[in-house]
Structure formats: C-alpha cells, structure tokens
N, C-alpha and C positions, 0 to 999 in steps of 0.2 A: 722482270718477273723471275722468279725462284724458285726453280722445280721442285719438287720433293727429293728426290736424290742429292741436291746439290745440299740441300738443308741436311740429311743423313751426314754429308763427309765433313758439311761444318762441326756438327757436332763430334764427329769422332776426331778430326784435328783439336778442340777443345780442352777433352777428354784424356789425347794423347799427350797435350802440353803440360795438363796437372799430372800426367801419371810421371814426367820427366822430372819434372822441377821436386813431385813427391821423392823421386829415386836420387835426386840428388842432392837433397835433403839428409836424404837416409846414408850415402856415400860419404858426405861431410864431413855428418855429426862421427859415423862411425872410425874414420878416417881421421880427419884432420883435427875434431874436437879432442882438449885432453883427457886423459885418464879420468882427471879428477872429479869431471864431469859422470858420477855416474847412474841419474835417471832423476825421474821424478815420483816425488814421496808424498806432494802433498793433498787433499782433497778434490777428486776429479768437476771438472767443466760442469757449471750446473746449464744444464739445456732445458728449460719449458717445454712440459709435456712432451718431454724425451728421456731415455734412460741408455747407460751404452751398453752395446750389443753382448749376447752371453761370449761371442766369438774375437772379438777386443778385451774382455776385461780379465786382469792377471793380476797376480798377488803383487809384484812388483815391475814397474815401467821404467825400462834404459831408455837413453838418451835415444832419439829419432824413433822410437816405436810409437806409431798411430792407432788412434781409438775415433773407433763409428758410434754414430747414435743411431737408433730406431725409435720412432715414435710410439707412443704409449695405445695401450688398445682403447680405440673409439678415433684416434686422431688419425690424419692424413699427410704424406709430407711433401713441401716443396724443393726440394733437394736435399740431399743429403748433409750431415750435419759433422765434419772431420777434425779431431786437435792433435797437435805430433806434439810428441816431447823435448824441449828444447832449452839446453842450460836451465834445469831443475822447472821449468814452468812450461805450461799448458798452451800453446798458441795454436790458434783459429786455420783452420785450413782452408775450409770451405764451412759457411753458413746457411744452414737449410732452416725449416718452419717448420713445425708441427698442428696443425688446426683441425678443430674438428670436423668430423666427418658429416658434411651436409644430407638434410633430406629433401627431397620433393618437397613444394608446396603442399599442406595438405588441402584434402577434399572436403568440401563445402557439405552440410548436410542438409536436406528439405526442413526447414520449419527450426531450424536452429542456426545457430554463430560456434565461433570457438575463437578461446584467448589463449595466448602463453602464459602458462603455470606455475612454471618453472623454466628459468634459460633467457635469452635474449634474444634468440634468434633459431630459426629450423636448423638445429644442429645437432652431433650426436649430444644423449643426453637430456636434450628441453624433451618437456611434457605441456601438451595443448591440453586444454579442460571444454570440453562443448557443452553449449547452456542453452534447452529450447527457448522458444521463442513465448510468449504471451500467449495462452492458451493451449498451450500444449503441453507433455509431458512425456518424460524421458522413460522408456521401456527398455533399455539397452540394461546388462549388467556392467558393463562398466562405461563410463563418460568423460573414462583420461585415454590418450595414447602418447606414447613414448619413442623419440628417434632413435631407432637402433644402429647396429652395423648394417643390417639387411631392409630398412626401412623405418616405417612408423607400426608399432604394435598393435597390437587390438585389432576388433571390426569397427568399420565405421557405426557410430550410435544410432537410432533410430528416437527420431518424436512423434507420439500419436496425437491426435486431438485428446485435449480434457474433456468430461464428459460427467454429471453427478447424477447418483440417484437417489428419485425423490424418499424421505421419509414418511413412515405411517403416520397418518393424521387421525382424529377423533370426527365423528360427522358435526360437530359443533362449529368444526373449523370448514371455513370456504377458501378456496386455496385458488389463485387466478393465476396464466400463465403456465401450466404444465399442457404442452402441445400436446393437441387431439388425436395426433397419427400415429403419435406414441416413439414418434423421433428421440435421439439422443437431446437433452439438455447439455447445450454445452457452454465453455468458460462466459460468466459473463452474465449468462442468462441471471434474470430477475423475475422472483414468485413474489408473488401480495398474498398478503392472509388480512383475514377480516373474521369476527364474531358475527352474525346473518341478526341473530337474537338479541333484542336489548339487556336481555338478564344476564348476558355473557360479556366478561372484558377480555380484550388480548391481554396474555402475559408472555410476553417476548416479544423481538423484532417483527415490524409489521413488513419486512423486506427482507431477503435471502437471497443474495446472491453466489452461484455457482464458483467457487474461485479456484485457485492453483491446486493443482494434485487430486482435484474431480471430487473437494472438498468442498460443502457449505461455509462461509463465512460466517454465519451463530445455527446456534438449534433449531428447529423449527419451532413456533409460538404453539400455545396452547390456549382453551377458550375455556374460561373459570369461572363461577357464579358471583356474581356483582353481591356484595356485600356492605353494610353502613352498617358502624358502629354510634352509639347512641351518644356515648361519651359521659361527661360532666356539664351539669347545667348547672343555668343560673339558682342563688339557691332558694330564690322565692316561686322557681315555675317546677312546674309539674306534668307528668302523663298520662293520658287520662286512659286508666286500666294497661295491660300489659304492653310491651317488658320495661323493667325495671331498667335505672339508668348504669350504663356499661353494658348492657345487652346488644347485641347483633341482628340484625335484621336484612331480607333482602328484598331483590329491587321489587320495586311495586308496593310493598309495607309502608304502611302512615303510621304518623303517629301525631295527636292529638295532644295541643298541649295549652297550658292555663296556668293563671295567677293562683298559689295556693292561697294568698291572699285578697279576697272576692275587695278588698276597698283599691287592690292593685287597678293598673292599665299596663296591659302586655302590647308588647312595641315591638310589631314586625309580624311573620306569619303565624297562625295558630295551628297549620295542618303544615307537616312536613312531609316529602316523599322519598323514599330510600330510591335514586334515577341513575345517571349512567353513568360508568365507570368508578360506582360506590361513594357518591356524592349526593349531599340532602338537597331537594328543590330549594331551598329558602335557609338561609343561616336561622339558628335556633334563636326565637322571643325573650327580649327582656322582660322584667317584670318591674313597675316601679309605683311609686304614691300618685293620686290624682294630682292633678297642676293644671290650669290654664295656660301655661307660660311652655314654649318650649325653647330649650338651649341651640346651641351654632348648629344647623343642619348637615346630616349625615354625608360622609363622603363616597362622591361618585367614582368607582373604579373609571378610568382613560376619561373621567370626568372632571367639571366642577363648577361652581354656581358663582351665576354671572355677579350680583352682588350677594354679600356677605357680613351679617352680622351676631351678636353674640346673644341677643333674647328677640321670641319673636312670640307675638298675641295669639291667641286661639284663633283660628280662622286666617292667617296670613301664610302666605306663599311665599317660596325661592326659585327662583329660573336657575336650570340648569342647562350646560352647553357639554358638548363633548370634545375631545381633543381632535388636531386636525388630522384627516381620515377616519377617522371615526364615527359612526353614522347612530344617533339618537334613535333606540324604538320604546316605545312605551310613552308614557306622557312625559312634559316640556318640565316639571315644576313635582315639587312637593310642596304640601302644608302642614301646618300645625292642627293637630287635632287633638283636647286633651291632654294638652303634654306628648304627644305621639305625632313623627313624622308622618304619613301618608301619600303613597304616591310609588307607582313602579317604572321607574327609567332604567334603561340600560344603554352603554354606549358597547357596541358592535366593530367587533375589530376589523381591519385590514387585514388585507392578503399581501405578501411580500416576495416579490419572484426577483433573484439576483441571478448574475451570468453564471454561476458557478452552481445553480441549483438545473438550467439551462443546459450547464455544458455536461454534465450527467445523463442527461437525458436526449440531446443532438436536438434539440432546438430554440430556436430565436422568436421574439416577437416579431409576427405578421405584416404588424406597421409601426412608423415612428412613434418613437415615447422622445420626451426630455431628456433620461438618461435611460441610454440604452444595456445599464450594468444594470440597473434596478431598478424597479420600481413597484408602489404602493398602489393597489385596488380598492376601493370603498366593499363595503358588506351589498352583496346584489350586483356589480360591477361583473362587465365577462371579458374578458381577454382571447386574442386570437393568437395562435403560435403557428409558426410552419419548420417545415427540418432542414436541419443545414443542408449544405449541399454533399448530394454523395450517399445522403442516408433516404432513408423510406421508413413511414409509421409502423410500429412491432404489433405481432397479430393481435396480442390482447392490449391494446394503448386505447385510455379515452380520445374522446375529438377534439380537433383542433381547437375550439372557442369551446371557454371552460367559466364559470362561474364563482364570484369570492362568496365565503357563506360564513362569514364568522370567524374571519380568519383561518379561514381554510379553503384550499383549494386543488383538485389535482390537475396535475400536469401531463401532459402528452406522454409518450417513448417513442423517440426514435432509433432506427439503431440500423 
C-alpha cells in the first residue's frame, strides 16, 4: 500500500528529474551548441485548444529558450504542455491535453425530457433543449441551458398541464362533453356538437379536440338553416305555383310537380321535400309520352336485379337483391306501369368498425368476430364493445352495445 506522502515525494522526484534534464538542456545548447546555431524563427507548436502563455512568448527565440501553453478559456488541462528550442526547431518537452470543461449531469424535469442541441457531450459549450411531454406545456421563458465555466445556465424549465377554453356557441348548437364541475378541459379531451333541429345542418367538425398549446384542433362548428336549391328540370315537367325553377327553398317546403304535357306520364315522385342536410326526399320526375312498354329497369344504389332484360310488358316485374351486408327495405321488386317503373326499394348500408377507428377511442369488441381488425354490421345489427385494459368509459361516452342504423353507428370512449 502507498501512503499519501510517499505518493507527494514520487512526484516531486519526478518533477526534480524534468527540472534537471530541462537545465541541462539549457547548459548544452548555451554551451556546447555553436554560434551558428542561433534560435528559432519559425511558426510556433500548434497545440489544440491551447495557446502559449503571455509569459513565454517573445519577439525572437534563442536556442534552449522554453515556451508553456495554457489552455484556452472553457478548457481544462491534463498536464502541462512544454517545447524548448533546439537547432532552429521546436521539440516536445512534455505533452499535456486540453479538454473541455465538464458539467454535471443535468436535472431531469417533471412532465418533460431534454436532448443535446448543440455539442456532443455535457461539456463546456453543449446547449440541452427541454421538450414537454404530451399534454403539457412549456411556461418557462427560456427552454435551452448552456454549460458554462460555473455550470449550466438558466433555471430549470417548468411544464404545466395544457388546458383549452371552450368557445361561444349559438343555442342552435348542442355541445356534449364540456364537464359539469366546470374542471379544466384538458390535452385531449374531445367535445361533440350536433344541430337538436331538423331545419339545422352542422357546418364544421362534428368533433374538437383540445390539442397542443391549450389549442382547438378546428373552430368550433356552427348550426345553419338547411337549404334546397330547386335547380334545373326536366324540360317537359313543371311546378305547380311558386317558386320558380333556380329558387331556394327550406327544409319542410314541397313542391308539387307535373307533366306540362297532360298526354305525358311522369316517372317517379310528384311531391318533393326540401329534408336533411339540404337534400330533396325523392330525385326530381321525368316526364315522357304514353307507352305500354317499359325499357331495362332503373338501377338500384348497393343494388341490383336478379334477372335483367332490355323491354318489359305493362304489368311485368324485376326482383331486386341487394349487395352483401346490405339489408333490402321497402318492397322486393318493381314493375312496369305505363311505361313507368313503380316500386320503392332501398338497400340499407352497413356499419364498418376497424381497429384504428377502436384504437381512438381505447376499445375492442366484447366477443369474437372472424376478423378482429374489422368488421361489417347489417342495418339493425348491435354490437358490443368493452375498454382496453387500463382505461374506464369517459363521463359523456354512449354504452357499450351500440346499434348499426344506416350505416351509422356511435361508438363508446374510453379513455
């Protein structure tokens, strides 16, 4: 073992052997080196991130005269860094380091990270950058620090929770989702808007969510009078009394329409309704000449008829089917009447729930399906859902077993 003292006189015997060899060195050159010999002239020792000391450097360097470096400010040294002058050239006496000056680790802050910004390492110099975390936000004025002589700069940053507030609404709008207690809304949260009224459409996102910076991700929607524009008709039908065709109308308005020619048969509804979301009950009536004969039968939207030909007698029928999930309401078949289809079928869409509409929302089907990414509901079908694991139903979330109605369907929240 090694005392501390014994380690003190190692190093000063060390110490005392470079100071001899430097002296005699210097005796040498000054001595026994010639005349001719005298100094060196050319561009001093380049040392990384060192420069030589104010107390070494001179206009002109004789043979055996030594030059010290000191490290640059910010750096730190491992020994001293010495070159003596020797037959016109610069040689190494001792070789020291210069590195920069380390910091501490930095400190960690609640609800945030931090990366290197600049640098490679905690060292004099590098600058960290702190980034909250999801759902939060940075209230600090600044969100760099910098390794100095004396440490890292700044205060540590602070993150607060994100939090948004809600916007003015018009009492048109029903707004779901804004807590009763009158809590903070925070990152994340999700409001539903809906029109209550049939005479009203939404215009905008029927969903808003609270995002980053205790910002809305869109405006809030607004609820505007349903409108139907009349358009251009056929140009044998007609309206019977006002308005004219290209006039607007809103929801609830009919309008009454006819063969301007009375030997015509008008093909399809004769009363239209201006209904939801500024769409007519019933596409607008042809108008055409008498015939017993009627041509290929009208095509069924997600439809289409079991057999198919290209003239068909007064009085004959087409069966129609609908595509698969697709659910038939209304009657099975049209016929020929007067040259005029008759008959109201409609096929009835599916509901479509995939894992990604799911993972939105933190839950799964209840029980096995065939595929458990997706799958298709008939019209009337109900579905069960439960929450992942880890979550609980959100205060305003419909129930679990939910209903397809037309290709439409809501879904739980979990969260």
């Amino acid at each position: 073992m090694i005392f501390p003292f014994h380690f003190h006189w190692m190093n000063c015997l060390i110490n005392m052997q470079l100071y001899l060899t430097t002296l005699f060195l210097v005796i040498w050159v000054n001595v026994a080196a010639p005349a001719a010999l005298s100094g060196c002239s050319g561009p001093l020792p380049n040392v990384p991130n060192a420069e030589v000391t104010d107390e070494s450097r001179k206009n002109e360097y004789k043979e055996g005269y030594i030059i010290y470096f000191s490290c640059n400010f910010g750096y730190i040294t491992a020994g001293r860094t010495a070159y003596v002058c020797e037959k016109k050239k610069w040689v190494s006496l001792r070789k020291g380091k210069c590195s920069p000056k380390p910091c501490e680790l930095p400190d960690e802050i609640a609800n945030g990270h931090y990366t290197i910004q600049d640098g490679e390492d905690f060292v004099f110099g590098a600058t960290i950058k702190y980034t909250c975390n999801d759902g939060y936000q940075m209230v600090s004025k600044s969100d760099t620090r910098t390794c100095l002589l004396e440490g890292w700069s700044n205060h540590l940053p602070v993150c607060e929770v994100v939090s948004c507030v809600p916007e003015t609404t018009d009492e048109r709008v029903d707004v779901r989702g804004i807590p009763d207690d009158s809590a903070p809304i925070l990152f994340g949260h999700e409001l539903s808007f809906s029109c209550p009224k049939p005479e009203h459409q939404l215009k905008g996102n029927p969903q808003v969510v609270c995002a980053a910076g205790g910002r809305w991700n869109s405006r809030f929607p607004t609820c505007e009078d349903v409108t139907c524009k009349v358009g251009e008709m056929h140009n044998n039908l007609i309206v019977k009394g006002s308005p004219q065709n290209n006039g607007t109308m809103k929801y609830g308005d009919k309008l009454l329409l006819e063969c301007s020619n009375p030997n015509h048969i008008l093909h399809g509804e004769s009363e239209v309704v201006c209904s939801t979301n500024g769409h007519w009950s019933h596409p607008f009536p042809l108008c055409s000449e008498r015939t017993d004969v009627c041509g290929p039968p009208p095509i069924l939207n997600n439809g289409d008829t079991v057999h198919r030909k290209e003239r068909y007698r007064n009085g004959e029928s087409v069966e129609y089917e609908c595509q698969k999930y697709y659910v038939r309401s209304g009657q099975s078949h049209k016929t020929c009447r007067n040259g005029n289809w008759v008959g109201q079928i409609t096929c009835l869409e599916p509901c479509t729930v995939n894992k990604q509409l799911m993972a939105e929302r933190n839950i799964v089907f209840a029980f096995w399906t065939e595929d458990p990414n997706k799958l298709y509901s008939e019209h009337a079908d109900h579905i069960t859902f439960k929450c992942t694991s880890n979550t609980h139903p959100s205060p305003d979330s419909v129930g679990y077993r939910q209903q397809c109605l037309n290709g439409f369907m809501n879904l739980p929240q979990c969260q």
